[in-house]
C-alpha positions in Angstrom: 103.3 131.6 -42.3 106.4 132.8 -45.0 108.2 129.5 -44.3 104.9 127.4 -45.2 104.3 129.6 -48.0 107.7 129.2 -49.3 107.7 125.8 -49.1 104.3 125.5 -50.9 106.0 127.1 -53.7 108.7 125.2 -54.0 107.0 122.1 -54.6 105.6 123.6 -57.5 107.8 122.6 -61.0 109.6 124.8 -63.1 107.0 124.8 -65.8 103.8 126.1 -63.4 106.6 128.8 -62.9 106.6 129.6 -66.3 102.7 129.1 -66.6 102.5 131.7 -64.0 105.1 133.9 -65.7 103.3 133.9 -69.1 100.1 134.9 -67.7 101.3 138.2 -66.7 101.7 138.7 -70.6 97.9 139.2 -70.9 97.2 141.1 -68.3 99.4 144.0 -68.7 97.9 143.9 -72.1 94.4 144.1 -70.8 95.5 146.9 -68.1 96.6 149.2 -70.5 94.7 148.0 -73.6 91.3 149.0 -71.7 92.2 153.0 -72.0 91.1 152.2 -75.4 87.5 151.9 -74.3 84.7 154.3 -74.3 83.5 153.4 -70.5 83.7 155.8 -67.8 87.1 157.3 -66.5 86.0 155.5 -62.9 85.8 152.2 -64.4 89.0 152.3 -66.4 90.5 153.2 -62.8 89.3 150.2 -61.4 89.7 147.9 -64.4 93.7 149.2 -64.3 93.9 149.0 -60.7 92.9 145.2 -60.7 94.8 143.9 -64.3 97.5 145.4 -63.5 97.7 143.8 -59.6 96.9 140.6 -61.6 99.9 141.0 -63.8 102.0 142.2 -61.2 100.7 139.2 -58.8 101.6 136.9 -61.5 105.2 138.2 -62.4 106.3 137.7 -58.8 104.7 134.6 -58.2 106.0 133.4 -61.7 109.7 134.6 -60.3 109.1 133.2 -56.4 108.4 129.5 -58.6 111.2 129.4 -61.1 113.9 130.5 -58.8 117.3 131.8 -58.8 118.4 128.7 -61.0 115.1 128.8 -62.9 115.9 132.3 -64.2 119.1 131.3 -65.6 117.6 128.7 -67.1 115.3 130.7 -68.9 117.9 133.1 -69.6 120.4 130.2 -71.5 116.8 129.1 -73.5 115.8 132.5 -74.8 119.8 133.6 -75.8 120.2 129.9 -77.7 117.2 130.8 -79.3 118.5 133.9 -81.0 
């Protein structure tokens, strides 16, 4: 099952990876951004619990996508960029 996952992800390009990535942006804002709110201390719970699994979900998934080689390729975009 982790081989055929892995190689489901693999076929995937380097910009879904960063698609993936980027979307992890918005949901840690949502997770914390939420406390804000005047609902219930049992919904904010909840409404953490799942944004930030979201965000974290993405993140890896983002990371498992881009690679090794990806990463340093994002690394050398952002640094030429400054």
């Amino acid at each position: 099952m982790k081989a055929k996952i892995q190689a489901f992800l693999r076929r995937l390009s380097f910009r879904t990876g960063v698609i993936v990535l980027v979307l992890c942006v918005p949901c840690y804002i949502i997770s914390f951004a939420q406390m804000a709110f005047p609902i219930s201390v049992e919904l904010k719970g909840v409404l953490w619990f799942v944004f930030f699994g979201l965000a974290k979900s993405f993140q890896y998934g983002g990371l498992t996508i881009i690679g090794v080689d990806g990463v340093k390729r994002l690394k050398a975009y952002v640094c030429k960029k400054r």
